[in-house]
C-alpha positions as a Markdown table, in Angstrom:
| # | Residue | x | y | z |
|---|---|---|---|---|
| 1 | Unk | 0.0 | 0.0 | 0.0 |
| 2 | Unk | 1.5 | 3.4 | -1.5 |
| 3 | Unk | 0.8 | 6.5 | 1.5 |
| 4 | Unk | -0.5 | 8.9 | -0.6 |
| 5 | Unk | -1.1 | 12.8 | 0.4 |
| 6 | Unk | -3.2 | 15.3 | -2.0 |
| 7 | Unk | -1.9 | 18.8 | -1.6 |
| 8 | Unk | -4.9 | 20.8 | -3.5 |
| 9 | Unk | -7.6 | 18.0 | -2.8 |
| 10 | Unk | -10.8 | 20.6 | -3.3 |
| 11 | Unk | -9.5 | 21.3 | -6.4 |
| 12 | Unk | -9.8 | 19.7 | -10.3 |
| 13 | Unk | -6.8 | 18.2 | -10.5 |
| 14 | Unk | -7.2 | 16.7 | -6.6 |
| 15 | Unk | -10.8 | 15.7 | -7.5 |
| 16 | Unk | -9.3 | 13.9 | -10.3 |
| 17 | Unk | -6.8 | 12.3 | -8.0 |
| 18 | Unk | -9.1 | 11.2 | -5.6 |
| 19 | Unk | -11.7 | 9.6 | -8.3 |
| 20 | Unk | -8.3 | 7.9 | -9.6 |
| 21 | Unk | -7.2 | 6.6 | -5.9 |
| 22 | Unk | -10.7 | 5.0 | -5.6 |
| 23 | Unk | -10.3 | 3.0 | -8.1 |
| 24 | Unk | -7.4 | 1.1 | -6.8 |
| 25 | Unk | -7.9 | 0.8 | -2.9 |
| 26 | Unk | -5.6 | -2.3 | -3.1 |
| 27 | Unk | -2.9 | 0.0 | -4.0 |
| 28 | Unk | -3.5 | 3.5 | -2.5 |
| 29 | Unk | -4.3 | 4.5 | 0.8 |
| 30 | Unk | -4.9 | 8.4 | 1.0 |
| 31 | Unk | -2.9 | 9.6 | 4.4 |
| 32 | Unk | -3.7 | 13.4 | 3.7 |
| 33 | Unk | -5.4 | 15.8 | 2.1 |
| 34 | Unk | -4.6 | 19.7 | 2.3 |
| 35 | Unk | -6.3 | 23.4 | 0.5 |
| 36 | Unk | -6.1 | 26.5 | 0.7 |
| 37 | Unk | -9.4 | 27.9 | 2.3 |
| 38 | Unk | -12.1 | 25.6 | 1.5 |
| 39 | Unk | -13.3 | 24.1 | 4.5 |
| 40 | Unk | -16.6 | 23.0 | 3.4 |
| 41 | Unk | -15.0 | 20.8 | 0.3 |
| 42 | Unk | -12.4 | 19.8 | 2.7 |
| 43 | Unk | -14.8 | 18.2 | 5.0 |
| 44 | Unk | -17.1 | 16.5 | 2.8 |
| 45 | Unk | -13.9 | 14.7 | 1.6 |
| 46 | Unk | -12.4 | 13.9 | 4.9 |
| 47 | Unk | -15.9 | 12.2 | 6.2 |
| 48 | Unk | -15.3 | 10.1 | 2.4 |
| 49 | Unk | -11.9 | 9.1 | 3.4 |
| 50 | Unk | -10.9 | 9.4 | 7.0 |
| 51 | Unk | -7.4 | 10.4 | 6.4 |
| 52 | Unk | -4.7 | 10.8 | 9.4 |
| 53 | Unk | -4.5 | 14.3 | 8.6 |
| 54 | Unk | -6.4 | 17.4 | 7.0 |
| 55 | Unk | -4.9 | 20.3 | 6.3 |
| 56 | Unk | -5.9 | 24.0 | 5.4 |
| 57 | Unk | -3.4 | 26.8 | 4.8 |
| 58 | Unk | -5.9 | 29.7 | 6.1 |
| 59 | Unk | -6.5 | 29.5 | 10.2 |
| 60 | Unk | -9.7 | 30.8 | 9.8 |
| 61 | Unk | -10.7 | 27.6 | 7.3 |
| 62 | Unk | -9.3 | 25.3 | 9.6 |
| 63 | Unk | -11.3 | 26.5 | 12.5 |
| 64 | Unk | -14.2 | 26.4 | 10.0 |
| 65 | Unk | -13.3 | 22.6 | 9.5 |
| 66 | Unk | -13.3 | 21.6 | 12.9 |
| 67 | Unk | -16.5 | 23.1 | 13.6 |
| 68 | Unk | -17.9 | 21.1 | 10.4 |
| 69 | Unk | -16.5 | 18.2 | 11.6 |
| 70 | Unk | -17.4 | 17.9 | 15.2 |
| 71 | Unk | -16.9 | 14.4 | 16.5 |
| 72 | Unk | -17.2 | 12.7 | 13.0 |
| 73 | Unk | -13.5 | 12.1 | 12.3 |
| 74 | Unk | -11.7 | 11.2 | 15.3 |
| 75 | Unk | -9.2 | 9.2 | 13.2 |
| 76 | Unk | -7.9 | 12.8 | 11.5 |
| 77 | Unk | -5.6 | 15.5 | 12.8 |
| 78 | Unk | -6.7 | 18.8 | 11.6 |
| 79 | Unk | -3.9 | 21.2 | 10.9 |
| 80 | Unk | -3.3 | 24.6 | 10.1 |
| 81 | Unk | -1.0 | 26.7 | 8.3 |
| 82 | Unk | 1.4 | 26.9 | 5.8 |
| 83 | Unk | 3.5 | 24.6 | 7.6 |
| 84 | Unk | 1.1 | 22.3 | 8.2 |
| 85 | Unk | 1.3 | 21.4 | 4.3 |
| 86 | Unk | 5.0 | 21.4 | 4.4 |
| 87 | Unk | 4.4 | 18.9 | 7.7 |
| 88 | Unk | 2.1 | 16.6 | 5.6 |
| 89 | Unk | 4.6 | 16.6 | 3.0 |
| 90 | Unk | 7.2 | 15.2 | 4.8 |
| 91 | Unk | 5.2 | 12.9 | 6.9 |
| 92 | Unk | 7.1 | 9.4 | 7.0 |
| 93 | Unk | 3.9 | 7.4 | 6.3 |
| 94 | Unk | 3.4 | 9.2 | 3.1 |
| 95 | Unk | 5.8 | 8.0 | 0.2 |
| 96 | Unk | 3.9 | 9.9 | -2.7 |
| 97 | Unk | 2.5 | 13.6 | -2.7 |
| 98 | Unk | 0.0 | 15.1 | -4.9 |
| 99 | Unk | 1.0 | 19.0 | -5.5 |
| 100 | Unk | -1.5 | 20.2 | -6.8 |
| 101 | Unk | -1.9 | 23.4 | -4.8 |
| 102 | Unk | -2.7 | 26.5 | -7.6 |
| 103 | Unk | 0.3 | 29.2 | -8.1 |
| 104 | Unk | 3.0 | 30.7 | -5.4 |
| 105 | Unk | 1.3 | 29.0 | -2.7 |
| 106 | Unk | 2.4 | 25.9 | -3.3 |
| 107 | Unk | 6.2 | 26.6 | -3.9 |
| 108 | Unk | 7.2 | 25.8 | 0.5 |
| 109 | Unk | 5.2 | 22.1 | 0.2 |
| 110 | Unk | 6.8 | 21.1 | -3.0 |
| 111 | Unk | 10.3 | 21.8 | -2.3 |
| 112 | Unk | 9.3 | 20.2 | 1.3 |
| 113 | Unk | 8.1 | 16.9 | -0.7 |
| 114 | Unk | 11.4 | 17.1 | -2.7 |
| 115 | Unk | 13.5 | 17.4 | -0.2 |
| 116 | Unk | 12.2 | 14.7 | 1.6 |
| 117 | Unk | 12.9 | 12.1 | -1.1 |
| 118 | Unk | 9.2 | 11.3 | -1.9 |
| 119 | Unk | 7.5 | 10.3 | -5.3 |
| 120 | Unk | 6.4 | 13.9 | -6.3 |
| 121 | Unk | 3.5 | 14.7 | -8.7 |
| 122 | Unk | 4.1 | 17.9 | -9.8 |
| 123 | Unk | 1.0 | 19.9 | -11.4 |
| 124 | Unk | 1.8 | 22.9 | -9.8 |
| 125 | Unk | 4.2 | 24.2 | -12.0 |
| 126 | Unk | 4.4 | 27.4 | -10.5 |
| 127 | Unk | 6.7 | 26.1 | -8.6 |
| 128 | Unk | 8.8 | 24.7 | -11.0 |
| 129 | Unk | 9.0 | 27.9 | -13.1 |
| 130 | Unk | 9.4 | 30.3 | -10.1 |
| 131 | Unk | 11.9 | 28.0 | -8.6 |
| 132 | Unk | 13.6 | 25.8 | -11.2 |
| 133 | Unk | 16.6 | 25.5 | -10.8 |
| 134 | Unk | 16.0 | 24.7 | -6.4 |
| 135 | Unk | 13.7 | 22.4 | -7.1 |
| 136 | Unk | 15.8 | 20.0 | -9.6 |
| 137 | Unk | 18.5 | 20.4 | -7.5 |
| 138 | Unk | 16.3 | 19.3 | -3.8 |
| 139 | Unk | 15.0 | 16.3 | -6.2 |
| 140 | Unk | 18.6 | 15.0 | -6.9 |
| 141 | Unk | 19.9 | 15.6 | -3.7 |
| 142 | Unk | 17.4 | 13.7 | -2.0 |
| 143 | Unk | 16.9 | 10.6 | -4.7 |
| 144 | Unk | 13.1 | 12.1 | -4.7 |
| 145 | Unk | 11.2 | 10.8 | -8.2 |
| 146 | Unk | 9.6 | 13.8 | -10.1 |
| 147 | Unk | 6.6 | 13.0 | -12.2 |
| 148 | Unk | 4.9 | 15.4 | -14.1 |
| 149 | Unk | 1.3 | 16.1 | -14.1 |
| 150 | Unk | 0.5 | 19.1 | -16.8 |
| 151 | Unk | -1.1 | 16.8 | -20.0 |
| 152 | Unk | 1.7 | 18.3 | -22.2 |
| 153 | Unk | 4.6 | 17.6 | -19.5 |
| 154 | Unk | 3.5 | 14.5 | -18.9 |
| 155 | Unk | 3.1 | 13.6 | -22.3 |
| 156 | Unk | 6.9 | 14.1 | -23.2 |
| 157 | Unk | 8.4 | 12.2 | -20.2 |
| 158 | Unk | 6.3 | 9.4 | -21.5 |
| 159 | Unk | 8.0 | 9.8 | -25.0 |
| 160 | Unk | 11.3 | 10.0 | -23.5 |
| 161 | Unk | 13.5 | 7.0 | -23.1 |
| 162 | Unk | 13.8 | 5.4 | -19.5 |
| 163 | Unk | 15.9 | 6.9 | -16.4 |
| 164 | Unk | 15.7 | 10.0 | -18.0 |
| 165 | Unk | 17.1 | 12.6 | -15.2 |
| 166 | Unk | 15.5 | 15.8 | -14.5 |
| 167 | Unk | 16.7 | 19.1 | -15.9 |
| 168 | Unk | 18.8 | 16.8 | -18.3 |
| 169 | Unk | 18.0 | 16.3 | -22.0 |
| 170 | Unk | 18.8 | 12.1 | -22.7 |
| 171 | Unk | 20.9 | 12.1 | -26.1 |
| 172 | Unk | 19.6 | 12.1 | -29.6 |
| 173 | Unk | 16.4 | 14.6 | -28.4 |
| 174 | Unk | 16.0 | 17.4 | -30.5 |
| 175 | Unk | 12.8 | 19.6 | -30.2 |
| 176 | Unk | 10.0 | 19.4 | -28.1 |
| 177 | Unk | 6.5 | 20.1 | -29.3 |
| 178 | Unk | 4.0 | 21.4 | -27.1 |
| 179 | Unk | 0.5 | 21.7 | -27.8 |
| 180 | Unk | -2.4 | 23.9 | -26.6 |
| 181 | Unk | -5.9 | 24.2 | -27.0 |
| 182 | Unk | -6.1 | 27.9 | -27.8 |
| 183 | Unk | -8.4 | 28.4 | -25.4 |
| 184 | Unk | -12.1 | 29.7 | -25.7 |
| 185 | Unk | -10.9 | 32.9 | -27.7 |
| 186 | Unk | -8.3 | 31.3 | -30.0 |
| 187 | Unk | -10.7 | 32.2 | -32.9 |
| 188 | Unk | -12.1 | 35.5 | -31.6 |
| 189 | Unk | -10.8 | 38.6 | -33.5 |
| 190 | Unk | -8.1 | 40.9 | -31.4 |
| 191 | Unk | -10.6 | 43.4 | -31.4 |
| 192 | Unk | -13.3 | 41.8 | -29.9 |
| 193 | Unk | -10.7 | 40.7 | -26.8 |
| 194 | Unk | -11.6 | 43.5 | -24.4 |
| 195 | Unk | -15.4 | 42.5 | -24.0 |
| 196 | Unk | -14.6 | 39.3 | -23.2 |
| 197 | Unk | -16.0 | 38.7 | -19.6 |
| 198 | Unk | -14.7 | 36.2 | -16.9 |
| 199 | Unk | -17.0 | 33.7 | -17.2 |
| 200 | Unk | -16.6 | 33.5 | -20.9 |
| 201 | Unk | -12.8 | 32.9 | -20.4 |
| 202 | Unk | -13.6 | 30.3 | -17.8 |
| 203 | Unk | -15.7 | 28.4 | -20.4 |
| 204 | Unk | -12.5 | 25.9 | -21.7 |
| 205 | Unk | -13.9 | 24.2 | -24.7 |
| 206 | Unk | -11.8 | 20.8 | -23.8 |
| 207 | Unk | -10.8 | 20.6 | -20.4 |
| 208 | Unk | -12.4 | 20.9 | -16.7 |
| 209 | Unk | -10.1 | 23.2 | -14.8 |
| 210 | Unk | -9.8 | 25.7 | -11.9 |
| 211 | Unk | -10.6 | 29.5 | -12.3 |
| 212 | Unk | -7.1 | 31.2 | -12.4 |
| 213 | Unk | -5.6 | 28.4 | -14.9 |
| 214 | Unk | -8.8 | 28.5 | -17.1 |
| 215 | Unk | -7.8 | 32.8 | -17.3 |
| 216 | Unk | -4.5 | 31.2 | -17.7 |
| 217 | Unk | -5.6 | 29.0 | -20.7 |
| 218 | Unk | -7.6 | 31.7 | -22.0 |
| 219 | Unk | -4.5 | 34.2 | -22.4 |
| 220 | Unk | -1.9 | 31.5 | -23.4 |
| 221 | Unk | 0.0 | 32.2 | -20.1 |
| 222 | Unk | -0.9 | 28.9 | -19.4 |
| 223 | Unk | 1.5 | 27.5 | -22.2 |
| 224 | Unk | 3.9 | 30.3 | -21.5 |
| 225 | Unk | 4.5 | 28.7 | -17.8 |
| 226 | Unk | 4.8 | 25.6 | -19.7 |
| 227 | Unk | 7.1 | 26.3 | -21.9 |
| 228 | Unk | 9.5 | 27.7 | -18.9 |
| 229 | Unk | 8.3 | 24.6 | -17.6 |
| 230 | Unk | 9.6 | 22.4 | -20.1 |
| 231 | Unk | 12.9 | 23.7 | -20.4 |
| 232 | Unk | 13.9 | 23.1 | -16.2 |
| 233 | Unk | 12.4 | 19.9 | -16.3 |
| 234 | Unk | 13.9 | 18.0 | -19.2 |
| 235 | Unk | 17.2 | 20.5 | -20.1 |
| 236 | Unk | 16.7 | 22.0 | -23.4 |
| 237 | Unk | 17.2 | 25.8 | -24.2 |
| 238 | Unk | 13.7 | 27.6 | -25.1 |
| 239 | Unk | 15.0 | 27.6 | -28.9 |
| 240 | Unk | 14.0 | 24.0 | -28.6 |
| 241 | Unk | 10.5 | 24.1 | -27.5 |
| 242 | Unk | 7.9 | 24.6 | -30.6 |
| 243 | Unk | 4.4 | 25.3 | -29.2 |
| 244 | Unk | 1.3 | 24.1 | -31.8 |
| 245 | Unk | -2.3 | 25.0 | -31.2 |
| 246 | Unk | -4.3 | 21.9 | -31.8 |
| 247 | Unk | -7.8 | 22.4 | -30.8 |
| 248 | Unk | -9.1 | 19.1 | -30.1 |
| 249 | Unk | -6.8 | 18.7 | -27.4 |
| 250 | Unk | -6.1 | 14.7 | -28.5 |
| 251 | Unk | -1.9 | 15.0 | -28.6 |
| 252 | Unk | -0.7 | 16.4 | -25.7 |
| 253 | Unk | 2.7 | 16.7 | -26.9 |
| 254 | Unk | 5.5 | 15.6 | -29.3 |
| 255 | Unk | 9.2 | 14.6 | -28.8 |
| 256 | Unk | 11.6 | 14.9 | -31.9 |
| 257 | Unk | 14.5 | 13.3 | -32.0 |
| 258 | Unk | 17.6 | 13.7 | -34.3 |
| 259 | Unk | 16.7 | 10.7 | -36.6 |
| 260 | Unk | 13.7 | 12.3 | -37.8 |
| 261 | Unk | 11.4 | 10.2 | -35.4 |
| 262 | Unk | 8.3 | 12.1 | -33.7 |
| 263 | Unk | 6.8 | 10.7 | -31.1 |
| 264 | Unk | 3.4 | 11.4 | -30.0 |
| 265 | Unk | 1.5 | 10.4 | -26.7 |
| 266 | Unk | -2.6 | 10.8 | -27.3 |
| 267 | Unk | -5.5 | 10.2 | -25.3 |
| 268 | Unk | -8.9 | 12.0 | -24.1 |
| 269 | Unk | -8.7 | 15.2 | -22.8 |
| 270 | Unk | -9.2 | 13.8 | -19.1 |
| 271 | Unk | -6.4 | 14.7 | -16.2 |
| 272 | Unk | -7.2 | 11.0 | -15.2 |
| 273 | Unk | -4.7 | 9.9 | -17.3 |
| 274 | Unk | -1.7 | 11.7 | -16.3 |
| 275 | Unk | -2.5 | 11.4 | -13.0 |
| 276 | Unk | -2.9 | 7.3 | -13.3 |
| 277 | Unk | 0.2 | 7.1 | -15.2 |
| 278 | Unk | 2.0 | 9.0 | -12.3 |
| 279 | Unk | 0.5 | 7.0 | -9.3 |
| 280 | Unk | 1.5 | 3.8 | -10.8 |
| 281 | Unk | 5.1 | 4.6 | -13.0 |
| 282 | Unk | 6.4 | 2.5 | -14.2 |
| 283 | Unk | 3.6 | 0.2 | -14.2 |
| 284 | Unk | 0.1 | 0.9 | -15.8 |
| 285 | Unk | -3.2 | 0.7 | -14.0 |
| 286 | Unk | -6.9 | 1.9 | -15.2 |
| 287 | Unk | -7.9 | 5.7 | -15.2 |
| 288 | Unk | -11.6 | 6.0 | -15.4 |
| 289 | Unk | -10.8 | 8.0 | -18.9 |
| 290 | Unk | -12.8 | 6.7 | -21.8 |
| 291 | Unk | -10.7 | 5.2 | -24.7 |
| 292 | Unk | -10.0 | 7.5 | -27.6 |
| 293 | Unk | -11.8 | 7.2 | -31.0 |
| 294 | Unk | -9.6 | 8.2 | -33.6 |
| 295 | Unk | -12.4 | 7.5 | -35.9 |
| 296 | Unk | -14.9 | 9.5 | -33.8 |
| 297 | Unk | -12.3 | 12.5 | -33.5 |
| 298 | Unk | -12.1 | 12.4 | -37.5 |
| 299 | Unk | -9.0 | 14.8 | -37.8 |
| 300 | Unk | -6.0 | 16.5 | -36.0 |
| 301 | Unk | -5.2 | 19.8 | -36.7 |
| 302 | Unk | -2.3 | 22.0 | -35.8 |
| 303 | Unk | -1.5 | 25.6 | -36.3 |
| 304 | Unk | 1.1 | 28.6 | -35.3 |
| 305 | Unk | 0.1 | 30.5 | -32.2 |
| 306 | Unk | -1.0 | 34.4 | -32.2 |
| 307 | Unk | 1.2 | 36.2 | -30.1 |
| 308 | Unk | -0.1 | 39.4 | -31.3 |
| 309 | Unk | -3.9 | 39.0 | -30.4 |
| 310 | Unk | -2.0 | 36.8 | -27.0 |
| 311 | Unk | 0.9 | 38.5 | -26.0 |
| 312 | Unk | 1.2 | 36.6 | -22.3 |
| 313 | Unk | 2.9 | 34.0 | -24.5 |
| 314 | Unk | 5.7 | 35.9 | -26.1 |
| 315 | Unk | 6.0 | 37.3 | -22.4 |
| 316 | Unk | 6.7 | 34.1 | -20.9 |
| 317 | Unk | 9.4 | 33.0 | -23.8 |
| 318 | Unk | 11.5 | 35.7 | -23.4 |
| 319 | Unk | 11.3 | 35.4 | -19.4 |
| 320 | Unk | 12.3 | 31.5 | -20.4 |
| 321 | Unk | 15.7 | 33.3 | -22.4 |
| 322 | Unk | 16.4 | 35.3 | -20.2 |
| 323 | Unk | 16.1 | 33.0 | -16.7 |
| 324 | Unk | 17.6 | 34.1 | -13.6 |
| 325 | Unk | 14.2 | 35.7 | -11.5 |
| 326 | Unk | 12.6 | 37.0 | -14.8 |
| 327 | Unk | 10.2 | 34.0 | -14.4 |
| 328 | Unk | 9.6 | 34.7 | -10.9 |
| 329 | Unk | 8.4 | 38.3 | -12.2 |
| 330 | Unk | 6.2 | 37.3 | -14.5 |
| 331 | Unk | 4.1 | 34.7 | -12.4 |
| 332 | Unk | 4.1 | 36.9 | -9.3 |
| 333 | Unk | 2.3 | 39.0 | -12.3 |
| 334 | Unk | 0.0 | 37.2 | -13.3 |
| 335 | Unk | -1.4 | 35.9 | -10.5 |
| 336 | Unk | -2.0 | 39.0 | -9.5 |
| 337 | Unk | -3.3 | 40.2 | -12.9 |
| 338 | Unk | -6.0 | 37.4 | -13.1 |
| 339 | Unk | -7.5 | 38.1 | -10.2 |
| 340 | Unk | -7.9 | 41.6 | -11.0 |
| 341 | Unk | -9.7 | 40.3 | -13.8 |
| 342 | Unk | -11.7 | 37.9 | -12.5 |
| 343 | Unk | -12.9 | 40.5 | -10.1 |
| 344 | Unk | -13.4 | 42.6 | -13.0 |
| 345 | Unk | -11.2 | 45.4 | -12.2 |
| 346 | Unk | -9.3 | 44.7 | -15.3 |
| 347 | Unk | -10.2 | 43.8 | -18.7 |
| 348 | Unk | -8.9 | 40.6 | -20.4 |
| 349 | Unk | -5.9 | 42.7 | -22.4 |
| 350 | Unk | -4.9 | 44.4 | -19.5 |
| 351 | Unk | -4.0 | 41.4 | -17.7 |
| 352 | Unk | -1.1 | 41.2 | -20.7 |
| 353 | Unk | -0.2 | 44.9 | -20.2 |
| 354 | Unk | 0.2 | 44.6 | -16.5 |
| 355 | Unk | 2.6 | 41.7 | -16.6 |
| 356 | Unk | 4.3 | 43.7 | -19.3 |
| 357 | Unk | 4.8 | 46.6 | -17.3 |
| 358 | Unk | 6.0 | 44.6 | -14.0 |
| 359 | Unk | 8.4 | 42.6 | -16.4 |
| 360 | Unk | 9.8 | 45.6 | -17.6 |
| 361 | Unk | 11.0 | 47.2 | -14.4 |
| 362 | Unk | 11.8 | 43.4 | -13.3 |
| 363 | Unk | 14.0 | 42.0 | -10.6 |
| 364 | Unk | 17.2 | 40.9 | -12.4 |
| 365 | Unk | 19.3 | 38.3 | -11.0 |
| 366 | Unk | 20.1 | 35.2 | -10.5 |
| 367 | Unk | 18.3 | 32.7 | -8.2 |
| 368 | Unk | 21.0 | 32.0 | -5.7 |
| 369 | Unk | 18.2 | 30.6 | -2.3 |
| 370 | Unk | 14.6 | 30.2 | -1.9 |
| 371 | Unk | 14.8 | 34.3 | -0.2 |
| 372 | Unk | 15.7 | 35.9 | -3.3 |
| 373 | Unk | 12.1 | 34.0 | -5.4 |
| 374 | Unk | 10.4 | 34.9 | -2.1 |
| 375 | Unk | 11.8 | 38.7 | -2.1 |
| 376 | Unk | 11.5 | 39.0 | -6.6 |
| 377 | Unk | 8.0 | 37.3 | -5.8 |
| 378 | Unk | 6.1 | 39.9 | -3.2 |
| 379 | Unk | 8.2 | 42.9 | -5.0 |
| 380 | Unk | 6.6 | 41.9 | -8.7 |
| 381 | Unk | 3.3 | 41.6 | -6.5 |
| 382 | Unk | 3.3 | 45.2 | -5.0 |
| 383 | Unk | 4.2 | 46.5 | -8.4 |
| 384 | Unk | 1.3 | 45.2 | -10.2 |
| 385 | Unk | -1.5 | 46.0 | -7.8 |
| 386 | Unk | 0.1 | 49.7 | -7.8 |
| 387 | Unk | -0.7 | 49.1 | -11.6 |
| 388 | Unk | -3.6 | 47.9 | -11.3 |
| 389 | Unk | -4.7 | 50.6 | -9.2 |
| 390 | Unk | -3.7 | 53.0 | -11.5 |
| 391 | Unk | -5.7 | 51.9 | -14.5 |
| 392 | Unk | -8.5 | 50.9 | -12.1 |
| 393 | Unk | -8.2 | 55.3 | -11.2 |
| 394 | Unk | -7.4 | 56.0 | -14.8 |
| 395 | Unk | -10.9 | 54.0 | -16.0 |
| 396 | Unk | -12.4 | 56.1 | -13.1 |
| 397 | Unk | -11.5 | 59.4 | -14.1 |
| 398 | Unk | -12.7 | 58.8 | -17.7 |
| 399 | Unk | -16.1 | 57.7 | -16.1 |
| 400 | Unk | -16.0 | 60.4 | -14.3 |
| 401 | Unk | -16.2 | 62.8 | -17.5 |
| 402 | Unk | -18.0 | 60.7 | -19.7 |
């Protein structure tokens, strides 16, 4: 029986998790779950499971939870806290960890999972573009096993030859091909980009996601991270990483290698899979996913991204070129930006504009400890909310005179 802890549980990707750990109760036995602020979610799922510990990173949450829970789950140890995920993550009765936990705020529990040598499912790739270059090194110093969970990610390492080690490209390999979706605008004219409203962006055509990586999707910052992404985890420079929009979301990436060969991993669009083929590497084991219909699908199609109708893209290449705490900047950005607009304080090309302007006055650097991402991350985070605040007055004064 593998110990298995979900950092992120309320979310998709931990839903998916859970619905992929209850198919195999033979094999898995789910020691913790942990969120951010959802108590309610995080309840229902610890009366399900009766874990040895639930965690949520706000105290107010966790007080909410142990109201919620009463008396009902004797058998689990509510903690609260940042800390308290890092705790879980290292627990010794827990040999592989879910994170899963959505931007910055999962960096501390990640790099506590791979410093503690444990099989590490990495979808929060935050942490691996904000922190690169730590992370791979905690991971080898610690004999931890990284496992990626993004489709695309996840895709390649299963096109890669075996004992493949992280933040090194295995020999022969020379392009990696990344594919998106386009999101729910990739067909709307530039134009037409400033009505768009939050819930529209939040409507992915092909996938079932949370709220700030749907925005994320929608702007092409999602395959920006990515694409920094890429380039830690398996050691190539950004000049070999293509990215191709293919809209039916079927190949989730492509490895080329110097003899011409392209390989190609498929399958539905379902997080299911990923996640299965993590839990069980090497070995396979049922996802729930339905099988894919190549006949049903009827055709593939591939095309250049826009960068001029989605500039977060070219943003996030030339953070990946330049390195160093660039990347750091531009998350700290965007996280920041899409919330702005998905309080609708800032139209959907102004989240592009305000990363744009952070970038610009930047950090600099190189990452030399865990303090400088910290410092570059809550500096970048000051900036844009003072930009934000300044279109948000701007919008007003114009109001104002209308």
């Amino acid at each position: 029986m593998i110990g298995v802890a979900v950092l992120g549980s309320t979310g998709s990707v931990g839903e998916s998790t859970l619905d992929v750990l209850a198919r195999h109760p033979d094999r898995f036995r789910l020691v913790a779950i942990a969120a951010n602020t959802n108590a309610a979610k995080l309840a229902q799922q610890v009366l399900a499971w009766h874990p040895a510990y639930a965690a949520l990173a706000d105290e107010r949450a966790a007080r909410e939870l142990r109201q919620l829970l009463g008396r009902a789950a004797p058998q689990t140890r509510v903690l609260a806290g940042s800390e308290a995920l890092e705790e879980i993550a290292q627990a010794a009765e827990v040999q592989c960890v879910m994170a899963a936990i959505v931007g910055a705020a999962g960096l501390r529990s990640t790099l506590a999972a791979a410093r503690a040598g444990k099989r590490l499912l990495l979808a929060n790739k935050e942490a691996l573009v904000m922190a690169g270059p730590l992370l791979i090194a905690a991971v080898k110093r610690s004999g931890a096993t990284l496992l990626p969970i993004d489709s695309e990610h996840n895709a390649i390492f299963q096109c890669l030859p075996p004992g493949v080690t992280p933040g090194v490209a295995p020999p022969g390999l020379k392009r990696l091909l990344l594919t998106a979706s386009g999101g729910p605008f990739r067909d709307l004219p530039g134009e037409a980009l400033a009505a768009v409203t939050p819930e529209a962006a939040l409507a992915h055509p092909n996938w079932v996601m949370g709220r700030k990586i749907s925005v994320d999707s929608a702007t092409l910052m999602n395959k920006g991270l990515e694409f920094i992404e890429a380039c830690l985890l398996f050691g190539v420079t950004p000049a070999q990483v293509q990215i191709l929009v293919h809209p039916q979301s079927i190949v989730h990436s492509l490895v080329e290698y110097l003899d011409g060969s392209v390989l190609a991993q498929l399958s539905a669009p379902d997080m299911r899979t990923p996640i299965a083929h993590a839990l069980a590497w090497p070995e396979r084991i049922s996802s729930g996913v339905e099988f894919l219909d190549l006949l049903k699908a009827g055709r593939l199609d591939f095309r250049a991204p826009d960068t001029t109708r989605f500039p977060c893209l070219a943003l996030a290449q030339a953070a990946a070129r330049a390195g160093g705490l660039d990347p750091v900047v531009l998350n700290a950005a965007n996280e920041v930006a899409v919330q702005a607009f998905l309080e609708r304080r800032l139209n959907f090309p102004g989240i592009a504009a305000v990363i744009e302007a952070v970038v610009q006055r930047g950090s600099g650097g190189a990452i030399g400890a865990l303090e400088d991402v910290l410092a570059a991350d809550a500096e970048s985070r000051v900036r844009a909310r003072e930009r934000i605040d300044g279109i948000t007055r701007s919008a007003a004064v114009r109001d104002a005179h209308a």
